[in-house]
C-alpha positions as CSV (number, residue, x, y, z in Angstrom):
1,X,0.0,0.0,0.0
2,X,1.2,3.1,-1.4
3,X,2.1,6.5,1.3
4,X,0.2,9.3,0.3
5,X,2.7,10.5,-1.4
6,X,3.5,7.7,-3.5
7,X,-0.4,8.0,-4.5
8,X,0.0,11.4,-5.2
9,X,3.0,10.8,-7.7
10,X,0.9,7.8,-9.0
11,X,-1.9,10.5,-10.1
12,X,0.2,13.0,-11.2
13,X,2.0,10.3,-13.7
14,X,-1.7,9.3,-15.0
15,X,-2.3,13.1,-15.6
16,X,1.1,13.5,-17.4
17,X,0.3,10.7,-19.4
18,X,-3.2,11.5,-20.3
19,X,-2.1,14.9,-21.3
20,X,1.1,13.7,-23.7
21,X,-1.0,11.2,-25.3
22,X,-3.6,13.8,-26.5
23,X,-6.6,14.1,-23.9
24,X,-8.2,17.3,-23.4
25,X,-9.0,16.6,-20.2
26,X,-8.7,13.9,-17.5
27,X,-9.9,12.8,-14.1
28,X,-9.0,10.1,-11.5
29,X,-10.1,8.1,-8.9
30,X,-7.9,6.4,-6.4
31,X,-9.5,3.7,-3.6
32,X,-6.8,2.4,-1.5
33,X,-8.6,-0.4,0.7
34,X,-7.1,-2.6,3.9
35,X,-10.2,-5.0,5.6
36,X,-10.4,-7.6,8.0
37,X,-12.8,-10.4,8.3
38,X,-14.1,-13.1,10.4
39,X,-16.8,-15.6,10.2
40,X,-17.7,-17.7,13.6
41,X,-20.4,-20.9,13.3
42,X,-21.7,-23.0,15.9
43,X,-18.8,-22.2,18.3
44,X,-16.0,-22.3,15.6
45,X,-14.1,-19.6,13.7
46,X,-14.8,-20.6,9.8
47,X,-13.2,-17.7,8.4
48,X,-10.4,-15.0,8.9
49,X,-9.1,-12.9,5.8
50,X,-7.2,-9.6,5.8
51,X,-7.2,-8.0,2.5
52,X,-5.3,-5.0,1.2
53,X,-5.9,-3.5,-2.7
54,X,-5.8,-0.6,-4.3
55,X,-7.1,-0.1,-7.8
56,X,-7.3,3.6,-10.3
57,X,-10.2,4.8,-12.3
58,X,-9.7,6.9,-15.0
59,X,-12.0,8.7,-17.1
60,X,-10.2,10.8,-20.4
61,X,-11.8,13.2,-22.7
62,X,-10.5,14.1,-26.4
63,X,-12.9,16.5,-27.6
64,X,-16.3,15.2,-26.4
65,X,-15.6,11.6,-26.8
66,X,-14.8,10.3,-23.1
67,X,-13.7,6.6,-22.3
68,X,-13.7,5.1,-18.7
69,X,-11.2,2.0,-17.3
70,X,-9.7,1.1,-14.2
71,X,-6.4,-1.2,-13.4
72,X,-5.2,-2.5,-10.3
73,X,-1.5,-2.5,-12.2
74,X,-0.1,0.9,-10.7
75,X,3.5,0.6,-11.7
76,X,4.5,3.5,-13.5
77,X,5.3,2.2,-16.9
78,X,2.5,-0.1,-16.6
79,X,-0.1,3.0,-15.9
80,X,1.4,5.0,-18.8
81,X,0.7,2.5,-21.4
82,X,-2.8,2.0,-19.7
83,X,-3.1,5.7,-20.0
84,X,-2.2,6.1,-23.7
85,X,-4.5,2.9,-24.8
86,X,-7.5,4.9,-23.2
87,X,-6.9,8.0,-24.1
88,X,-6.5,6.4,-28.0
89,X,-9.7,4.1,-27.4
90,X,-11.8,7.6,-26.5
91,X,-10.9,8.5,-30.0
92,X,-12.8,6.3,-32.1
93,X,-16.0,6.3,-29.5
94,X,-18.8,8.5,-30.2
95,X,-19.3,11.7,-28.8
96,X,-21.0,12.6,-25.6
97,X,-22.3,17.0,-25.9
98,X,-23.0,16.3,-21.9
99,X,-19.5,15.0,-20.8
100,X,-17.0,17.3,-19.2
101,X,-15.5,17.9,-16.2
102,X,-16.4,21.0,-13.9
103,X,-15.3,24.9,-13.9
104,X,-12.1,25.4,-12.0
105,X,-14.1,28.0,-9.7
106,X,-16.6,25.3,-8.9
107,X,-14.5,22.5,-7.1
108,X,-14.7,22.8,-3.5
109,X,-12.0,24.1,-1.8
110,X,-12.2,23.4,2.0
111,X,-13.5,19.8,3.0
112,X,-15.7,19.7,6.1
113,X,-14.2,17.7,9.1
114,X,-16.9,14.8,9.3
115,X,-15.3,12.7,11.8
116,X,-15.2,9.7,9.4
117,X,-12.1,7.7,10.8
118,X,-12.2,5.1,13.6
119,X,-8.4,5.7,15.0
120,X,-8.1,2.4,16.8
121,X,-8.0,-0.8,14.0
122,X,-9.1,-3.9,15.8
123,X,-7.1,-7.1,16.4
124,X,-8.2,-10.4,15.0
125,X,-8.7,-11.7,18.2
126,X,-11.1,-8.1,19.5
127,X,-13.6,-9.5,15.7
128,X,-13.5,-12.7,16.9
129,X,-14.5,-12.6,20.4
130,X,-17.3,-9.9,19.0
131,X,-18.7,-12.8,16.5
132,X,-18.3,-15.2,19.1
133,X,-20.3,-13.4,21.8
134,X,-23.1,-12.0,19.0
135,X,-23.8,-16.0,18.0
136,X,-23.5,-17.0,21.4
137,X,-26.7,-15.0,22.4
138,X,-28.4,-15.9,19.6
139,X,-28.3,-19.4,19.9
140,X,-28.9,-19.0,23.9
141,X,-32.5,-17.5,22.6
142,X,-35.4,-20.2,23.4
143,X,-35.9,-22.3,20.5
144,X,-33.1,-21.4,17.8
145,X,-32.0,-24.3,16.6
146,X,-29.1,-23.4,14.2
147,X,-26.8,-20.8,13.2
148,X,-26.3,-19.0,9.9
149,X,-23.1,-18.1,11.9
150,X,-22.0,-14.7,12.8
151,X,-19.7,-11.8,11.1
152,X,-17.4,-8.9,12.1
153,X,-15.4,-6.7,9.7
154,X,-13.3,-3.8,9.6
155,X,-11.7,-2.0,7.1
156,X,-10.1,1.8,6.0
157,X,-10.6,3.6,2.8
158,X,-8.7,6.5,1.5
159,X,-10.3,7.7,-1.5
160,X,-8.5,10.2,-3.6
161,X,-9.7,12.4,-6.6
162,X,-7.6,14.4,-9.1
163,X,-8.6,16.2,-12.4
164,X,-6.9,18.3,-15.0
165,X,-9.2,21.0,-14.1
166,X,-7.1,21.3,-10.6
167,X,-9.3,19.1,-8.5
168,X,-6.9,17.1,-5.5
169,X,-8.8,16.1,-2.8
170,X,-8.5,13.0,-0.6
171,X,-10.8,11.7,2.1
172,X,-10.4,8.9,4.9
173,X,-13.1,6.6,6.0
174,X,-13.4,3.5,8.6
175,X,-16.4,0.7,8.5
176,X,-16.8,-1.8,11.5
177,X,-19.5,-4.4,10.9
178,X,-21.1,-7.2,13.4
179,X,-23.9,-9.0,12.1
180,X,-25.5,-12.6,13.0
181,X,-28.1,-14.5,11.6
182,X,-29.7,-17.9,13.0
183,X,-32.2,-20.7,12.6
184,X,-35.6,-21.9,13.8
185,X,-37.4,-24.8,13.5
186,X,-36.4,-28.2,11.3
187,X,-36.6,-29.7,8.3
188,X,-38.8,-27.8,5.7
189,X,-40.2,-26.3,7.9
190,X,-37.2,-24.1,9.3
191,X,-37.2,-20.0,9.4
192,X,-34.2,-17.4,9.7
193,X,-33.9,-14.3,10.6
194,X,-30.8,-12.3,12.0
195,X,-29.7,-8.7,12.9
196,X,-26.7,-6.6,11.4
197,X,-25.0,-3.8,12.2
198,X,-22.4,-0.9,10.8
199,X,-20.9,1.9,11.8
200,X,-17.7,4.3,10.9
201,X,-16.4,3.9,14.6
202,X,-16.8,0.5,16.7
203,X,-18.2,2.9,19.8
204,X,-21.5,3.4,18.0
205,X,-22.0,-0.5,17.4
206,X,-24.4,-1.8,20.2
207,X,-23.0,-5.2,22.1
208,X,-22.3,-8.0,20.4
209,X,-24.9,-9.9,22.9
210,X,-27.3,-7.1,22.2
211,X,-27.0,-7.8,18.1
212,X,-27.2,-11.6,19.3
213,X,-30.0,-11.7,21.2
214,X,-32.3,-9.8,18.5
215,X,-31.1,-11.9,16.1
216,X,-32.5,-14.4,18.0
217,X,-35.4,-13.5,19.2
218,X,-36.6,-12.4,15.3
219,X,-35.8,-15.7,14.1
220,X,-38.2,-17.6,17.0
221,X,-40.9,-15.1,16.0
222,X,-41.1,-16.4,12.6
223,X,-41.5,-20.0,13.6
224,X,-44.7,-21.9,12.1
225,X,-45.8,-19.1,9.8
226,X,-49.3,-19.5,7.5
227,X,-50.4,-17.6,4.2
228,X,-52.7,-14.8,4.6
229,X,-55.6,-14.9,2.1
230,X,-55.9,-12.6,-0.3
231,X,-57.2,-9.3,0.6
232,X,-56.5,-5.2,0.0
233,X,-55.7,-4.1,4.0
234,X,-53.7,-1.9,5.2
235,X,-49.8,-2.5,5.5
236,X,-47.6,-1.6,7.8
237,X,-43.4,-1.5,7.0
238,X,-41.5,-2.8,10.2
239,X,-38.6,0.2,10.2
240,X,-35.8,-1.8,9.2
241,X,-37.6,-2.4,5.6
242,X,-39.3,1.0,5.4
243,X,-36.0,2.4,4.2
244,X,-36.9,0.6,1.0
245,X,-39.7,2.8,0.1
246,X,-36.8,6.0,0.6
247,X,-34.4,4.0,-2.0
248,X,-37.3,3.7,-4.1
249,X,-38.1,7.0,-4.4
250,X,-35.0,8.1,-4.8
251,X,-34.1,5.7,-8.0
252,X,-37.2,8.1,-9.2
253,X,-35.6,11.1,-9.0
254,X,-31.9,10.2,-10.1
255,X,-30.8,12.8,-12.9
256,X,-30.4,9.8,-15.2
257,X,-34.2,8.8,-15.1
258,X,-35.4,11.8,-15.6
259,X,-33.2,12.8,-18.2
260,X,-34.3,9.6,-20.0
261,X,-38.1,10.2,-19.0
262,X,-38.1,7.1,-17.6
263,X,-39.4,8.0,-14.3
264,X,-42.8,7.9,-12.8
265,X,-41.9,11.3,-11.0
266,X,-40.7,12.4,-14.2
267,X,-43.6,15.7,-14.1
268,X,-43.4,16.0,-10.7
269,X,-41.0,18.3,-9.5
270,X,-42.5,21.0,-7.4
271,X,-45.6,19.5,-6.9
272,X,-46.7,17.7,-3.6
273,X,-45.8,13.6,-3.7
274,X,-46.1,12.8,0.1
275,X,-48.9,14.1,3.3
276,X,-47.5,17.5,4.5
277,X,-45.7,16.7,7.0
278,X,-43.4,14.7,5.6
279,X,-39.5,15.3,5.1
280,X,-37.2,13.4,3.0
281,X,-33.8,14.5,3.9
282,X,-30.2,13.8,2.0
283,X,-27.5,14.5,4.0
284,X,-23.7,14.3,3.4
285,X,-22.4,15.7,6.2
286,X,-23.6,14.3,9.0
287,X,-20.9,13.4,11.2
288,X,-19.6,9.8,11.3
289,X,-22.3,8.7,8.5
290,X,-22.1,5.7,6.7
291,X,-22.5,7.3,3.3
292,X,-21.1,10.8,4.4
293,X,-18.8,12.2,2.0
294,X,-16.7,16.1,2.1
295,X,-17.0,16.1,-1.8
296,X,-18.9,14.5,-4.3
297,X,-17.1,12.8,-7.0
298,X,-16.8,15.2,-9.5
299,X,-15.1,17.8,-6.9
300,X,-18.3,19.9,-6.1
301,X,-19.3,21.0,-3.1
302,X,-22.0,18.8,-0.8
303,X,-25.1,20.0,1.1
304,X,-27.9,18.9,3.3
305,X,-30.9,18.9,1.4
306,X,-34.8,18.2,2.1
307,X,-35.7,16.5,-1.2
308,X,-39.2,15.9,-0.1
309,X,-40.2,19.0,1.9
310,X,-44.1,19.6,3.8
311,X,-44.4,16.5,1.4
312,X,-43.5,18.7,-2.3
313,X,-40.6,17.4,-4.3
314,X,-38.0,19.8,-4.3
315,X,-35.1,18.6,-6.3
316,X,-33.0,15.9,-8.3
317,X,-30.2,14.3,-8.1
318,X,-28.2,15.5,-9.9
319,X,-24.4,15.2,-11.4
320,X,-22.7,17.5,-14.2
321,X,-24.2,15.1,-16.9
322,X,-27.6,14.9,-16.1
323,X,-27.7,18.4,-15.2
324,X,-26.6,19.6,-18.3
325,X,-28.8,17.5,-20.1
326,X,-31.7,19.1,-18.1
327,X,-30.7,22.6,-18.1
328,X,-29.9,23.0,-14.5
329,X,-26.7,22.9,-12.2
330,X,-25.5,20.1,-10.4
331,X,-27.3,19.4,-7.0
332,X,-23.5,17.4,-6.2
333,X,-24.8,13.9,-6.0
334,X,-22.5,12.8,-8.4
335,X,-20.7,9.6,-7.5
336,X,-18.5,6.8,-9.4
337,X,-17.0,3.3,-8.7
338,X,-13.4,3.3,-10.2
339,X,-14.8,1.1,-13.3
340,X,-17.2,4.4,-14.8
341,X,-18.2,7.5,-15.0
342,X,-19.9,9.6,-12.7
343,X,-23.6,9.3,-12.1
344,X,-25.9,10.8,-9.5
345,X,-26.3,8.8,-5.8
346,X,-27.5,10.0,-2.8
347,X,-26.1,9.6,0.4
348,X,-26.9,9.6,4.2
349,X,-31.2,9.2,3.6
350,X,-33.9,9.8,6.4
351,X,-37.7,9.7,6.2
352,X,-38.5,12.0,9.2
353,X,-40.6,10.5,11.9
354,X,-44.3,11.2,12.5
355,X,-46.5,11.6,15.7
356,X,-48.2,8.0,16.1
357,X,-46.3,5.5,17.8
358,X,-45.6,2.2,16.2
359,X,-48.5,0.6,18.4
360,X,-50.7,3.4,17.5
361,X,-50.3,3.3,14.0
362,X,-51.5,0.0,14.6
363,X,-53.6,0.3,16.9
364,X,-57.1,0.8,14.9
365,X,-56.4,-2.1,12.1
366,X,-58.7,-4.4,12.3
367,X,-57.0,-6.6,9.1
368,X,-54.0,-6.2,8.2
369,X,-50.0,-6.6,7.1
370,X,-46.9,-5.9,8.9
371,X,-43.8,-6.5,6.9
372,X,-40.6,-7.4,8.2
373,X,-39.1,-8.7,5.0
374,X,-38.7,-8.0,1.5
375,X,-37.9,-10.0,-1.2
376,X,-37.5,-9.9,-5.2
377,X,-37.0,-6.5,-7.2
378,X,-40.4,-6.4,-8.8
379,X,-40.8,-2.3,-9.4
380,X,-41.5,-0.7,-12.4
381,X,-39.5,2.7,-12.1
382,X,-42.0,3.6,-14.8
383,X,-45.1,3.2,-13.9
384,X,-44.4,3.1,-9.9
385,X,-46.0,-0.4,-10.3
386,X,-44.5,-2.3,-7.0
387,X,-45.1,-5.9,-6.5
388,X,-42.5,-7.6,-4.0
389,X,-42.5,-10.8,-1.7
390,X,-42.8,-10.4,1.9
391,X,-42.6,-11.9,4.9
392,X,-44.0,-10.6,8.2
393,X,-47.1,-10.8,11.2
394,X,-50.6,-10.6,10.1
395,X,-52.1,-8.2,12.2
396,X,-55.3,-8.4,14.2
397,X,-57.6,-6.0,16.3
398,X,-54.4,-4.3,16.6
399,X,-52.0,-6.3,17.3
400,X,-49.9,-8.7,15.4
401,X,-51.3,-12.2,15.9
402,X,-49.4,-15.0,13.9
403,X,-46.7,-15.1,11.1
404,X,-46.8,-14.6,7.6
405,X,-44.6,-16.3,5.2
406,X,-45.1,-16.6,1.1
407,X,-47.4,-13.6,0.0
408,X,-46.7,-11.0,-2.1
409,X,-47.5,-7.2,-1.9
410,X,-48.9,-5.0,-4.5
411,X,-49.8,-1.3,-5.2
412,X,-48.3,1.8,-7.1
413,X,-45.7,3.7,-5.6
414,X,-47.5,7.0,-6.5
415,X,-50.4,6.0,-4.8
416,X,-48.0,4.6,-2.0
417,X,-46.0,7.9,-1.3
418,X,-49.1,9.8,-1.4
419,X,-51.2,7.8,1.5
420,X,-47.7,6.7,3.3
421,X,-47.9,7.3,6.8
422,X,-44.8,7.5,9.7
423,X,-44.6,6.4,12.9
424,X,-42.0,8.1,15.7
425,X,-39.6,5.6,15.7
426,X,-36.7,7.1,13.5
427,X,-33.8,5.8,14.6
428,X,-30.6,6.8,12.5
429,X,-28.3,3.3,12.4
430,X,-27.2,3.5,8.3
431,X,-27.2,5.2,5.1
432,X,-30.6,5.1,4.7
433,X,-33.3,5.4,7.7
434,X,-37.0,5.2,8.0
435,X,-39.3,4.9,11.0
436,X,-42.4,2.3,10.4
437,X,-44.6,3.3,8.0
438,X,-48.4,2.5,7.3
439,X,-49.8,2.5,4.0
440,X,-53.7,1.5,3.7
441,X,-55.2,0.3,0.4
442,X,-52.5,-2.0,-0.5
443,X,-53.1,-5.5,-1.9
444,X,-51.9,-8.7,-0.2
445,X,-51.4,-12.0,-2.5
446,X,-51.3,-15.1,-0.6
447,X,-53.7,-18.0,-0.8
């Protein structure tokens, strides 16, 4: 693994080369990666890897034809003659009037201190006696019966951008992960169900024993579900799949779909998607936030922004591309793995809470879903038609009765945002948060 300086020199020598071999322009992405995993099952330690890679993207522009790679091969002489094959493969693709990179006086100059790095890397030994004691509790739970097995990670990225435009920026970020999952029942008849955490500093993981014990007790809940009959009740999103329904909406207003028209939001910018009192919220800078970022990827300055605000549509997501297409200015959403280009992605997500608690939300169904797992990617981005599998508690007078395994749900996620409603139980633990959420009208498929 290269010293910062060493990476520096690296980018500098891709810029050189992209410049001698004819490029009009040029931009790079650096991820420098070290991890290290474990896996624990039934007692024993399956799995320990550490890891260390590195790898470049580089995107090169001749005129307005631009052409994307990325190498892991970073010795100099190899990275030239990368350089000049990309910068002489741009040349024969077709042009692009919406590449380019961004205006000098654009790039952000002073990155915001988000408190992203974890200072203290854990030993083996600390992720293994964390998986240990989070499977541990799980299978102490009443009537597990097997283990899935538990996980803990860690790892540091340093990501580092540079562009012929002047754009040098570099950014620091940590990831600890604990996770377990376990087993119910025998046979055909057996159910899972498991609970996993992240965080950018261990401190703000909860016990292992805490992870393991929900873990457990979910997977017990599950045990001897039914099939509800079909029926169109109201349905309820446990919080931990409610973020869903925040992705969802979001893939709608990406710059790329509606640049493409390919959105059922496409016409409705401005106009109000959600009750009125609802906030959708995109926030890069929160402090220690999984998807926090100083910068986006194309070297613009980030901001906090309510994308769904007293329930209107404010905004896209935009990048440089999509916002030229449309006519507008960046929004800084653009992002990019080293293998592409840039292209819009949001970051830290929250659905704000409502009023109701969860059990009031409930409270007055007589009939009705609650979902505690998704499965299947069955949404049309455009038409909003949603159909996905589910798993979950049917819910009676109130209160949720017996298990539900094997139905599908159904609706439009127009009509879906519009009559979604939020409990008070926001709790901010990823990248993308929700409370639980009711939405009445909806269509259950089982038997």
């Amino acid at each position: 693994m290269p010293a910062n300086g060493d990476a520096s020199h690296l980018l500098d020598l891709a810029l050189d080369a992209a410049r001698s071999a004819g490029a009009d322009a040029a931009d790079l992405l650096l991820v420098e990666r070290r991890s290290l995993e474990v896996s624990w099952r039934m007692g024993d330690l399956e799995e320990l890897e550490r890891k260390e890679d590195r790898d470049i993207g580089l995107r090169v522009l001749v005129g307005r034809r631009q052409a994307c790679a990325s190498t892991s091969q970073l010795d100099p002489d190899t990275l030239a003659g990368f350089v000049r094959e990309l910068v002489e493969s741009a040349r024969h693709l077709p042009e692009d009037p919406f590449a380019g990179l961004a205006p000098p006086a654009q790039l952000a100059r002073e990155l915001p201190e988000l408190d992203l790095v974890d200072p203290e890397e854990p030993s083996p030994e600390e992720l293994l006696r964390a998986a240990a004691a989070a499977e541990d509790a799980a299978r102490g739970v009443a009537g597990v019966t097997n283990s899935d097995g538990a996980s803990a990670g860690w790892s540091m990225t340093t990501v580092h951008l540079a562009a012929s435009n002047g754009l040098d920026a570099r950014y620091r970020r940590t990831s600890h992960r604990l996770g377990a999952t376990v087993l119910v029942g025998a046979g055909t008849a057996m159910e899972r169900d498991g609970e996993h955490r992240s965080a950018t500093h261990r401190g703000d993981l909860p016990p292992p024993a805490d992870i393991g014990r929900i873990a457990g007790e979910r997977a017990v809940r599950r045990l001897n579900p039914r099939k509800a009959a079909t029926a169109t009740v109201p349905v309820v999103y446990d919080s931990r799949v409610a973020s869903s329904l925040v992705r969802h909406l979001v893939g709608a207003i990406s710059g790329e779909a509606i640049a493409k028209g390919t959105s059922f939001l496409k016409d409705s910018l401005g106009e109000a998607i959600m009750a009125p009192d609802i906030v959708v919220t995109d926030d890069p800078l929160r402090r220690r936030g999984l998807a926090s970022r100083p910068l986006d990827a194309e070297g613009l300055p980030v901001a906090t922004r309510r994308l769904v605000d007293a329930g209107m549509l404010t905004t896209w997501l935009l990048d440089l591309s999509t916002a030229r297409q449309l006519g507008l200015r960046s929004t800084g959403h653009a992002a990019r793995g080293t293998g592409g280009p840039p292209s819009p992605s949001a970051t830290n997500l929250t659905l704000g809470p409502g009023r109701a608690s969860p059990a009031e939300l409930i409270g007055d169904i007589r009939s009705g879903f609650y979902v505690t797992d998704l499965m299947g990617m069955g949404v049309n981005m455009l038409t909003g038609d949603y159909s996905r599998g589910a798993a979950g508690f049917w819910i009676e007078d109130g209160e949720l009765k017996w298990p539900v395994s094997e139905v599908t749900i159904a609706g439009n996620l127009k009509d879906m945002l519009a009559a979604l409603q939020p409990a008070d139980d926001l709790e901010i633990r990823g990248g993308c948060d929700a409370p639980t959420v009711r939405i009445d009208g909806m269509t259950v498929a089982g038997r």
